[in-house]
C-alpha positions in Angstrom: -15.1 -7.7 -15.9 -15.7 -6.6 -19.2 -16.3 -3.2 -18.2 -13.1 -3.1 -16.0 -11.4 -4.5 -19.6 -12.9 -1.7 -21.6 -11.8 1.2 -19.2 -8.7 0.6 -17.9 -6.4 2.6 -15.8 -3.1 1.5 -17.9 -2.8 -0.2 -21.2 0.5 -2.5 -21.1 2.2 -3.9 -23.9 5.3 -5.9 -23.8 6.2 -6.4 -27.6 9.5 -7.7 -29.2 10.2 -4.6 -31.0 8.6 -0.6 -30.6 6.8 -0.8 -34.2 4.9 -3.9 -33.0 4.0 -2.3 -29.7 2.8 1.0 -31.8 0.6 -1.5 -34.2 -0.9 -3.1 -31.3 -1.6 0.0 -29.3 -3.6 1.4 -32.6 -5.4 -1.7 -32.4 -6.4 -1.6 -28.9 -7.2 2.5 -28.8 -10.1 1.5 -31.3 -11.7 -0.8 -28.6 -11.3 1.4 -25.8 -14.2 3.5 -24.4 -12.4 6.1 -23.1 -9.9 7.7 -25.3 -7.5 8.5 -22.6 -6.1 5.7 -21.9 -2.4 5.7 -20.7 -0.2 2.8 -22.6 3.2 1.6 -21.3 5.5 0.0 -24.2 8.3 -2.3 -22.9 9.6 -5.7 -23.6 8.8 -9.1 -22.6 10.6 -9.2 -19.1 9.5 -5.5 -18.0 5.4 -6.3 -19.1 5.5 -9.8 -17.5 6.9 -8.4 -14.0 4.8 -5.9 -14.0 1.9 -7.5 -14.4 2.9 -9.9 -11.4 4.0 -6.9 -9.2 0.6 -5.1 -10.2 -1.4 -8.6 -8.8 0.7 -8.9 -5.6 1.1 -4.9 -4.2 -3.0 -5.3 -4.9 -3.1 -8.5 -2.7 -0.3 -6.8 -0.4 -3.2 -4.0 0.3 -6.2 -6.5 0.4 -3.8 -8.5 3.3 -3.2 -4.8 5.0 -6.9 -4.3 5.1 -7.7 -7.5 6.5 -4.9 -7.2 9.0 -6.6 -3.8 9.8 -9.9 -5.3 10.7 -8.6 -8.2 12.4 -7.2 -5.2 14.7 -10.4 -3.5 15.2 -12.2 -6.2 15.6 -10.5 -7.1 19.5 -10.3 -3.3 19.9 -13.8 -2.1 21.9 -14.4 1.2 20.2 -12.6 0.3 16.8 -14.0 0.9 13.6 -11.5 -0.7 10.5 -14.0 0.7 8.1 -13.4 4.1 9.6 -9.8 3.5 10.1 -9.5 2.8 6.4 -11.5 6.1 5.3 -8.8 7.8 6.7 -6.0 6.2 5.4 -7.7 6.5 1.8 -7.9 10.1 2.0 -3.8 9.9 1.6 -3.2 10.4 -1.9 -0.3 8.2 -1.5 -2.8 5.1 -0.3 -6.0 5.8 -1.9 -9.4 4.1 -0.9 -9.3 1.0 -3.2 -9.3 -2.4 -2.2 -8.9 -0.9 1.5 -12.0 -3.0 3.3 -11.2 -5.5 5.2 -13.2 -8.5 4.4 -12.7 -12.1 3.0 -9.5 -13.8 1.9 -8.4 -13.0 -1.7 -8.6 -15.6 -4.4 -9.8 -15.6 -7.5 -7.7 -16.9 -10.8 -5.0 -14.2 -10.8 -4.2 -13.1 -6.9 -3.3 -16.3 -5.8 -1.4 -17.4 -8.9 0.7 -14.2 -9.7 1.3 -14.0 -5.9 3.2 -17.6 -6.7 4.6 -16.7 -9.8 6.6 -13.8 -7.9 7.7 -16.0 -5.5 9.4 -18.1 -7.8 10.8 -15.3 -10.0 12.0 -13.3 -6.1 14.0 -17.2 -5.4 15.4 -17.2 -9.3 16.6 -13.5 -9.0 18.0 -14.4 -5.4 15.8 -12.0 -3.6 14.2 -11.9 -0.1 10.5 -13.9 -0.5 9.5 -12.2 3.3 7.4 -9.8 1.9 5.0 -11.7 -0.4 4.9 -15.1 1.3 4.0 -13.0 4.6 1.0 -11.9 2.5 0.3 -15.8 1.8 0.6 -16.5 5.0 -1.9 -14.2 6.4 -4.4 -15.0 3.5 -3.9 -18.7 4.5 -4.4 -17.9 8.2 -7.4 -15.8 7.9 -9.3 -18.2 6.5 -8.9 -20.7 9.0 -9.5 -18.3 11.5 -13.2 -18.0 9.9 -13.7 -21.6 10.0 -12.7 -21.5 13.8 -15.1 -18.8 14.9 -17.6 -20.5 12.2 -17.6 -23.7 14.1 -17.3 -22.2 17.7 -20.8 -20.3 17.1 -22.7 -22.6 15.6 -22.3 -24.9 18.7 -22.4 -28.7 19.0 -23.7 -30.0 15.7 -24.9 -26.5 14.4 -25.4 -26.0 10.8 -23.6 -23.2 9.0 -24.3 -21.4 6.1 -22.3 -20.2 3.1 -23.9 -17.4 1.5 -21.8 -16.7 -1.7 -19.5 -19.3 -3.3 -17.9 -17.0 -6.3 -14.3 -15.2 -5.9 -16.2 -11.9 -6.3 -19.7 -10.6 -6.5 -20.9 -10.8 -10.0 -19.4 -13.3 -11.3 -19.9 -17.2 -11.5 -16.0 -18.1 -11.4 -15.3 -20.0 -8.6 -11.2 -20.8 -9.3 -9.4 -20.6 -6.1 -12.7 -18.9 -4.7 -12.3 -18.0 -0.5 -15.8 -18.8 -0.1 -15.7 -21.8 -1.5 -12.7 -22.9 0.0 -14.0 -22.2 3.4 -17.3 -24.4 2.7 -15.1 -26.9 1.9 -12.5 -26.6 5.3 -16.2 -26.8 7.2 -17.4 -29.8 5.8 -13.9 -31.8 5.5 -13.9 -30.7 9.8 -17.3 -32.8 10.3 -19.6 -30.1 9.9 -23.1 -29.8 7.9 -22.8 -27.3 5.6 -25.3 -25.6 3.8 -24.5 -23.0 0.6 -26.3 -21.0 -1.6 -25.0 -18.1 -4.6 -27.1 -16.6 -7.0 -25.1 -17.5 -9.9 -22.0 -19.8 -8.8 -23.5 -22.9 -7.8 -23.3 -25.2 -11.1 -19.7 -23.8 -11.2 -19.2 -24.5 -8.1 -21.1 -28.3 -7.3 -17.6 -30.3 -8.6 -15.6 -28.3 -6.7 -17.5 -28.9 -3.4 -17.2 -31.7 -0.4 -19.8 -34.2 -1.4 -21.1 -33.9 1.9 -22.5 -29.8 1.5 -26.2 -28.9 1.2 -27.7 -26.9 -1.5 -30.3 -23.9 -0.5 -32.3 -22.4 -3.0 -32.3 -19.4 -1.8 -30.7 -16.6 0.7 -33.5 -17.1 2.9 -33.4 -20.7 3.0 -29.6 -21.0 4.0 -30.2 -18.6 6.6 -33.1 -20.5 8.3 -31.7 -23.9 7.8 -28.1 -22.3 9.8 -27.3 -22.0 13.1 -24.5 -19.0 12.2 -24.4 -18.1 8.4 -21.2 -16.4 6.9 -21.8 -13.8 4.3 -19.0 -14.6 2.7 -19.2 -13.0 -0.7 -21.0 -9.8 -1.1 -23.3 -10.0 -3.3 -25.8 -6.8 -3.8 -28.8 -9.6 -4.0 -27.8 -9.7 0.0 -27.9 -6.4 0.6 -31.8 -5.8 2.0 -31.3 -9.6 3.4 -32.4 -8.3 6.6 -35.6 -7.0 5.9 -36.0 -10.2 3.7 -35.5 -12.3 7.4 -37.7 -10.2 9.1 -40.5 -10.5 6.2 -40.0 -14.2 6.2 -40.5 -14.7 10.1 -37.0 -15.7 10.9 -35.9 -14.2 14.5 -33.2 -16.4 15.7 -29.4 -17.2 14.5 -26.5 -15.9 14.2 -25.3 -13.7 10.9 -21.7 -13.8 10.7 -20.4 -10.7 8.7 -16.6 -10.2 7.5 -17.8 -7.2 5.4 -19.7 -5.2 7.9 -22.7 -4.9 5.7 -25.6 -4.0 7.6 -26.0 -2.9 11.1 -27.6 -4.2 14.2 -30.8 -2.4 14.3 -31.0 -3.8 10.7 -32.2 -7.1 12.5 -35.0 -8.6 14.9 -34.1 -9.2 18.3 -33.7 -12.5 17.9 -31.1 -12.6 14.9 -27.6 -12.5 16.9 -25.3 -9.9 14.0 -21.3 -10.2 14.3 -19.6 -7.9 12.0 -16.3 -8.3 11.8 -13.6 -6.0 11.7 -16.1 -3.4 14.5 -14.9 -3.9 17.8 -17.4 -3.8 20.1 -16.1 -7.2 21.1 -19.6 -9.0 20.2 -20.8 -10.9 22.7 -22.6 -13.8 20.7 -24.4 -15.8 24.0 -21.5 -16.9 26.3 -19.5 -16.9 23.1 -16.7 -13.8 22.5 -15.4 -12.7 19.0 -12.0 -11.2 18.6 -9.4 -10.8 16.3 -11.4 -13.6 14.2 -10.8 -15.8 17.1 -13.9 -17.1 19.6 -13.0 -17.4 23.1 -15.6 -18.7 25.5 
């Protein structure tokens, strides 16, 4: 975060007058490691819009990307991460934010995408566009718990790996993953979570019923299906970790497409989301985010 802060793509300044905003941008050019940095000068109204329209065109292209691999995922033969490649290479898209994954949250996403829906009813404007994106965000998530709950079986355990907004972090304000623990455990399930950083942050916040691992490994063997839900790189060789530990049976559920199935023994059952292959998970069939069985 405070690298992002220290390099930014666009310095904005809403100031009451231009010799304040002038003041302030000397100010802030001293911080800055790189020199380049573009500033915008406007007043109050201007800066505050677009600093909500910067949030929600960003959530906009998160929910596109999610839509995308929701897409790929009942398509045999689909690839969203390949999809997206290609629509990145447009200079009019761009690759960022473009991976299908998790729900957004976080303390800004969710909250500017409200704010803007206020100011769009003030100013008398169509809300479509932006509550659409809600919607879906809203959607997706239960759609995890669903196929969540349908592989784990009767009384299966499932496992949260990841409880933070974003990797790196310990913030855990309006966090997908943790809101998904907690839809888990308020449907009756035993839920067991683990973060490498977000779990103190994260214990008030949490259905009193939820398990504590203390470790990646630990979540994973205690689980019947385990969601990677927030990609931390401390997950990233969790594989070989599994296969170092002895663990050859459950089911890794995977909304990031992180590893690949060769990645795993045998006995571990991998279900990337978003690569259509139509996993077949036992008797149990994974599409569009939804098990059918």
């Amino acid at each position: 975060m405070l690298r992002d802060y220290m390099n930014p793509d666009m310095a904005l300044i809403g100031a009451a007058s231009p010799e304040v905003g002038e003041r302030l941008e000397h100010v802030l050019h001293k911080l800055y490691e790189r020199k380049d940095v573009k500033f915008v000068h406007t007043n109050y109204i201007n800066a505050e819009l677009i600093k909500l329209c910067l949030s929600t065109f960003v959530t906009t292209k998160i929910t596109y990307a999610n839509m995308l691999a929701a897409v790929c995922d009942g398509l045999p033969g689909a690839d969203s991460d390949t999809v997206a490649h290609a629509l990145g290479l447009d200079s009019r898209i761009s690759p960022k934010v473009l991976k299908g994954g998790m729900p957004y949250g976080g303390p800004c996403f969710p909250r500017d995408n409200r704010a803007l829906l206020y100011v769009l009813r003030q100013a008398g404007v169509s809300e479509q566009l932006v509550a659409a994106t809600d919607r879906f965000n809203e959607d997706l998530l239960t759609s995890f718990t669903d196929t969540l709950i349908h592989l784990a079986g009767e009384n299966g355990i499932i496992g949260v790996l990841g409880l933070s907004f974003k990797p790196g972090t310990h913030v855990v304000e309006e966090s997908a993953s943790l809101e998904l623990a907690n839809m888990l455990a308020s449907r009756g399930q035993t839920v067991v979570v683990y973060d490498p950083k977000a779990i103190e942050a994260a214990k008030p916040l949490l259905h009193p019923s939820i398990q504590f691992a203390s470790s990646d490994i630990e979540c994973v063997t205690k689980s019947a299906v385990t969601i990677l839900a927030t990609p931390w790189s401390e997950f990233d060789n969790l594989p070989l970790r599994l296969k170092e530990s002895g663990v050859d049976n459950g089911v890794i559920f995977d909304p990031w497409r992180t590893y690949e199935h060769q990645d795993f023994v045998s006995g571990v059952k991998y279900v990337p989301w978003g690569r259509g292959s139509m996993q077949q998970v036992g008797e149990i069939q994974v599409s569009q985010g939804v098990v059918y069985g």
